[in-house]
C-alpha positions in Angstrom: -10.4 -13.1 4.4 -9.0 -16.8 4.0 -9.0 -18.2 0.5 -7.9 -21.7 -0.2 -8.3 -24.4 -3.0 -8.8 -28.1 -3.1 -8.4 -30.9 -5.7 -10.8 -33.7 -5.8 -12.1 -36.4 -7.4 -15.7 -36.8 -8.3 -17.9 -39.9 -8.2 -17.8 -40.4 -12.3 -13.9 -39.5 -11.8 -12.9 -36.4 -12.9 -10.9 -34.1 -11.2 -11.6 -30.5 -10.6 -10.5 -27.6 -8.0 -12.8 -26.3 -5.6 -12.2 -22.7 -3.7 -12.7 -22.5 0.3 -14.0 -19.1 2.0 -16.1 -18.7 5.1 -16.8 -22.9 5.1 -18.1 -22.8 1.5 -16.8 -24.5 -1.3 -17.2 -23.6 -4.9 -15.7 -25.4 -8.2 -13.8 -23.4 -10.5 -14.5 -23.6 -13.5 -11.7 -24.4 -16.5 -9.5 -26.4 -14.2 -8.8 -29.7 -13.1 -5.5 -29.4 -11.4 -4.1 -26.6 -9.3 -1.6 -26.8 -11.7 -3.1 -25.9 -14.5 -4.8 -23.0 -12.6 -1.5 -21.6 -11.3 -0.5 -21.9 -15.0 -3.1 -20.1 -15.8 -2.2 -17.1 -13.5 1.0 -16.8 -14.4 0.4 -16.6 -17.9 -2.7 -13.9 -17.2 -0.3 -12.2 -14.2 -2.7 -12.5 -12.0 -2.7 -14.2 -8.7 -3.8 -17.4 -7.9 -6.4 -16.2 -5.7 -7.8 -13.4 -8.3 -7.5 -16.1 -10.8 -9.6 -18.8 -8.8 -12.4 -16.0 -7.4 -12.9 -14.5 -11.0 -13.4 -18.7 -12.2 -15.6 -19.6 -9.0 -18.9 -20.9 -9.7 -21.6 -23.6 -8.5 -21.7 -24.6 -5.0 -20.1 -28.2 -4.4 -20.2 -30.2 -1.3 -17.3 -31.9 -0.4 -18.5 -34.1 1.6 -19.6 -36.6 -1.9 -16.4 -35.7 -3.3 -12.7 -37.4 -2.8 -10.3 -34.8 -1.4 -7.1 -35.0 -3.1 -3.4 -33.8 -2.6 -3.4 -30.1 -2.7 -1.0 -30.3 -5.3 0.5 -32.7 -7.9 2.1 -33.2 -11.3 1.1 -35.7 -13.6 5.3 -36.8 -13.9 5.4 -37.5 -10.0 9.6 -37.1 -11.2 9.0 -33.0 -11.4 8.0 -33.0 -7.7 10.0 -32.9 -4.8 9.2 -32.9 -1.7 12.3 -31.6 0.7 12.5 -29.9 4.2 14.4 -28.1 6.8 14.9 -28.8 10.5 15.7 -27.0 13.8 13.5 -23.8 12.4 11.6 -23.6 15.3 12.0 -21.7 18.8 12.2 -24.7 20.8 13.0 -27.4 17.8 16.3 -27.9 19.2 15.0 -29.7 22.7 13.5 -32.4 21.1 15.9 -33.4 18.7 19.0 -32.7 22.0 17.1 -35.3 23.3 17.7 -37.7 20.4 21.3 -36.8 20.3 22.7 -36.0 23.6 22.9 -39.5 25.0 25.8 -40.5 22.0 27.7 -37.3 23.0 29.5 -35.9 25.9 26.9 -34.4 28.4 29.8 -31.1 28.4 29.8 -30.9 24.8 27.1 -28.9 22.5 25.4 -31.5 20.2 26.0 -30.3 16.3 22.1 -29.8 16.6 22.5 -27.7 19.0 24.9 -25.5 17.5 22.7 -25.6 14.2 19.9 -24.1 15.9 21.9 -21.5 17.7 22.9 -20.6 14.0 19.3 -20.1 13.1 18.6 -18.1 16.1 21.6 -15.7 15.8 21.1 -15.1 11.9 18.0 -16.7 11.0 16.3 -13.4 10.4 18.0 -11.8 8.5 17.7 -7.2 8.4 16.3 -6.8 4.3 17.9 -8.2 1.6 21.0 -10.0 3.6 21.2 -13.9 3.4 20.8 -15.1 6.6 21.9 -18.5 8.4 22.1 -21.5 6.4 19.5 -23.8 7.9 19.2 -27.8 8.0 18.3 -29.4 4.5 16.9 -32.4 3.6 15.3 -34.9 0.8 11.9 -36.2 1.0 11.3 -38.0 -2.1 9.1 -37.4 -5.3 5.7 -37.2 -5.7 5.3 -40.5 -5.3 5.9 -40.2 -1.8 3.0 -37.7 -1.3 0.1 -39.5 -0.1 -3.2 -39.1 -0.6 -5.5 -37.5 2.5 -6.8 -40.0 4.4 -4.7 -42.8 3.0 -2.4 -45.0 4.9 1.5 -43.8 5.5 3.1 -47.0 4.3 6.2 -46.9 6.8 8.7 -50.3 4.9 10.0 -53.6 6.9 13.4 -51.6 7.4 12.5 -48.7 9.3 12.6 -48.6 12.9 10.1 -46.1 13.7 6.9 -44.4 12.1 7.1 -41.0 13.6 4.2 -37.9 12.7 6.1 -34.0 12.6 3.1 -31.7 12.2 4.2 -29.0 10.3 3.6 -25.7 7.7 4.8 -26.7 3.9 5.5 -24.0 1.5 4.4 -25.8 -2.7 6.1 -23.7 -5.3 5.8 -24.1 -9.5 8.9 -22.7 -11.2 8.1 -20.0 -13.6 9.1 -20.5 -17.7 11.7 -18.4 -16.7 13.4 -19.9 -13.6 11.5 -17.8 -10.9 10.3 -20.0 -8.0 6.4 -19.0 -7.5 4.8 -19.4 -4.1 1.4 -20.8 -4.7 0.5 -20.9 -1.5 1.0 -22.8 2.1 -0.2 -26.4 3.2 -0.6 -28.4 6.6 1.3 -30.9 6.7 2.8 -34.0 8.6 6.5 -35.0 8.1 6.7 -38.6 8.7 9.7 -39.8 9.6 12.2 -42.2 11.7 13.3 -40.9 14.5 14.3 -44.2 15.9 17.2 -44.4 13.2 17.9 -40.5 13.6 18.6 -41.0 17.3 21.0 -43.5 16.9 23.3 -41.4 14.6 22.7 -37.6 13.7 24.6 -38.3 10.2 21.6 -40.9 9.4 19.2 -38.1 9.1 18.8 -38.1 5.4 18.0 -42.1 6.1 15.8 -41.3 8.3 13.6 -38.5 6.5 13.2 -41.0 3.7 9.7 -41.5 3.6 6.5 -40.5 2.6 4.5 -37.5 3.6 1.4 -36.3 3.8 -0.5 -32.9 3.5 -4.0 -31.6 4.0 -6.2 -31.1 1.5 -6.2 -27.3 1.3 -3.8 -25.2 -0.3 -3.6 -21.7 1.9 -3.6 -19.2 -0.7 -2.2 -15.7 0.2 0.6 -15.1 3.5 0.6 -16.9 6.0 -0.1 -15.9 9.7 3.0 -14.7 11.9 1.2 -17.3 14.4 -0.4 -20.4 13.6 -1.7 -22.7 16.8 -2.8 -26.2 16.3 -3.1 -29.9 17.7 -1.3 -33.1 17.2 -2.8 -36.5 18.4 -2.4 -40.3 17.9 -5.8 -42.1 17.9 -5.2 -45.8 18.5 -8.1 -48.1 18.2 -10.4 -45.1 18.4 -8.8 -43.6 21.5 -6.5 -40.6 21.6 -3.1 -42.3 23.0 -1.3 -38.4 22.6 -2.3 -35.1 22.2 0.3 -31.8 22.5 -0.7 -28.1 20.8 1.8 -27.4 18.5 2.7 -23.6 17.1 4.3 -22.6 13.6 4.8 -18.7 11.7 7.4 -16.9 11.6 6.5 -15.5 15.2 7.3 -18.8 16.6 10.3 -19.9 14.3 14.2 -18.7 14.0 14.3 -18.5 10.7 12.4 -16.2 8.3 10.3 -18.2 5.3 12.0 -16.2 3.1 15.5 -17.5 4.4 14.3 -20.8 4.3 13.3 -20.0 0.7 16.4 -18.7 -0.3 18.6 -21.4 1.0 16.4 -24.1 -1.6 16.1 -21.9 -4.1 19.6 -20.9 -4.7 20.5 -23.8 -6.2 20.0 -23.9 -9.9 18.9 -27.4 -10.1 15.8 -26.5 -8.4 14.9 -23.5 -10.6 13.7 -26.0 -13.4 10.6 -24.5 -15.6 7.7 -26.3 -14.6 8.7 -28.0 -11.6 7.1 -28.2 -8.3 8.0 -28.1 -5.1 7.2 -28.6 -1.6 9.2 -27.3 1.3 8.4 -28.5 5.1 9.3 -25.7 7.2 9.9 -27.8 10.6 8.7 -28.5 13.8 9.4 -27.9 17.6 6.8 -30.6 18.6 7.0 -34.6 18.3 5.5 -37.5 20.1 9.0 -39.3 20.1 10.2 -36.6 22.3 7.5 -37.8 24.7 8.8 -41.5 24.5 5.4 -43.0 22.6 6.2 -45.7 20.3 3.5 -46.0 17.0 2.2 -49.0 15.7 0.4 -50.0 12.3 -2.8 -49.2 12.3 -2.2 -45.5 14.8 -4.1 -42.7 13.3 -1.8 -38.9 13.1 -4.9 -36.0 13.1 -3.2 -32.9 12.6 -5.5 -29.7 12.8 -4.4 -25.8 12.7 -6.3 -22.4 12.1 -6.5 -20.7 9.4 -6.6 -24.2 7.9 -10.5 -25.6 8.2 -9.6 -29.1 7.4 -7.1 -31.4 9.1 -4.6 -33.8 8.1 -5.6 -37.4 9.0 -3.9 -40.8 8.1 -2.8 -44.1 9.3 0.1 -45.5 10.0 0.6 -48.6 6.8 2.9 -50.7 5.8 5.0 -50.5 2.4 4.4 -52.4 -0.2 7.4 -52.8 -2.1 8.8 -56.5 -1.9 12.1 -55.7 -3.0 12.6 -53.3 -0.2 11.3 -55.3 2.1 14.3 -58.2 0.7 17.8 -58.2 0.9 18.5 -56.0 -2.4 21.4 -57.0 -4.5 22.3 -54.8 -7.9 22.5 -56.8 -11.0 25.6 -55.8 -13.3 25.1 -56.5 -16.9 
């Protein structure tokens, strides 16, 4: 049985959560956020998906509804949206690609020998802490946009790149315990243009906004998820490629993946929230297309019954988009 919950916004604008099973959507009652639900679970100790079938009530069709983000906080600040790379069986191709042509063809790329880590110790036998993988900062929740909205990619960057991946969204506990809420589809934008030209610019380069599907996956996730990537330009697909994510295909456990964020105190913060891109092993980049404004990313996966669709845009802040200089007072 999949369970899964959506935010939206209705005509007259208030926000409530809707549950998915079987195709059918039904609002649940009491709550407006997903937040506030998975509040309301932990302080019942109950799941989230007990909590939202025991609340589920009148039919609602979606389709005269605005789908939100899965998730959010109402201080985008106690959000952060992070990652980790080379996870996949097959993630380290593309990025060799990016990489090899700064290094000696002889020599094993750093990316390389970062995914041969994951493979050797990513899956960890028990309790034992496996290999630690790549890390990396997204941004806030102001960086999560909105389904269907435009991925505003600023003047500086040098590519608008999709990553179709599996996110993990976490709420830290009152008492510091990081709280799997559930999984989300997802799509990683980033510059790969500015990653390729230096390995050490990678945290430049995964500095930008993100987007996820409207569902929240509630429960575990399947060892093998199977899904598509495309690029619709000007209503034609420009690129398509199946991509694969679960543990199954990946060489490193969730739970190491897990482990490796959550091990730092600073994000074990009551009431935070979190979301954790897992990776990728698939990327148009690798196949030498180049996106323009306007290019549509349509992301699509099973157990997940709604996609993740939005256009490339353009930022909007003018002051990144000028030559910024720090005023000392």
């Amino acid at each position: 049985m999949t369970l899964s919950l959506v935010q939206f916004r209705a005509p007259d604008g208030a926000r409530g959560v809707a549950l998915l099973h079987d195709g059918a959507a039904r609002v649940v009652a009491g709550a407006d956020t997903v937040l506030a639900l998975a509040e309301r679970a932990l302080a019942d100790e109950r799941t989230l998906a007990a909590t939202a079938q025991a609340a589920a009530g009148a039919p609602i069709d979606l389709a005269g509804v605005t789908l939100l983000a899965p998730v959010d906080h109402p201080d985008s600040a106690h959000l952060l949206l992070t990652g980790t790379g080379l996870t996949h069986l097959g993630s380290a191709e593309g990025r060799d690609k990016m990489h090899r042509a700064i290094n000696d063809a002889a020599q094993q790329t750093d990316s390389m020998k970062m995914f041969l880590l994951g493979v050797e110790g990513g899956k960890p036998a028990g309790d034992a802490v496996g290999a630690q993988p790549e890390w990396f900062y997204k941004g806030d929740g102001s960086s999560l946009v909105a389904p269907g909205e435009p991925l505003p990619s600023p003047d500086f960057a040098l590519d608008a790149g999709e990553e179709p991946e599996i996110a993990g969204v976490y709420l830290i506990a009152a008492d510091g315990t990081p709280v799997r809420l559930g999984y989300a589809l997802a799509n990683e934008f980033s510059d790969h243009v500015t990653e390729r030209g230096n390995y050490l610019w990678l945290a430049h380069s995964k500095l930008r906004p993100a987007a996820l599907g409207p569902e929240l996956l509630l429960g575990e996730l399947p060892a093998h998820v199977e899904g598509t990537s495309r690029i619709v330009r000007d209503g034609q697909t420009i690129w398509e490629k199946p991509f694969v994510s679960g543990e199954a295909n990946m060489s490193h456990a969730i739970a190491n993946l897990e482990h490796h964020h959550f091990k730092y105190a600073l994000f074990r913060r009551p009431g935070d929230l979190h979301v954790h891109f897992f990776g990728t092993a698939t990327l148009s980049f690798s196949d030498e297309v180049r996106t323009q404004g306007g290019d549509v990313f349509e992301i699509e996966a099973a157990p997940f019954t709604l996609p993740v669709r939005n256009p490339i845009g353009r930022a909007t802040d003018v002051a990144a988009a000028a030559n910024v200089r720090v005023k000392a007072i």
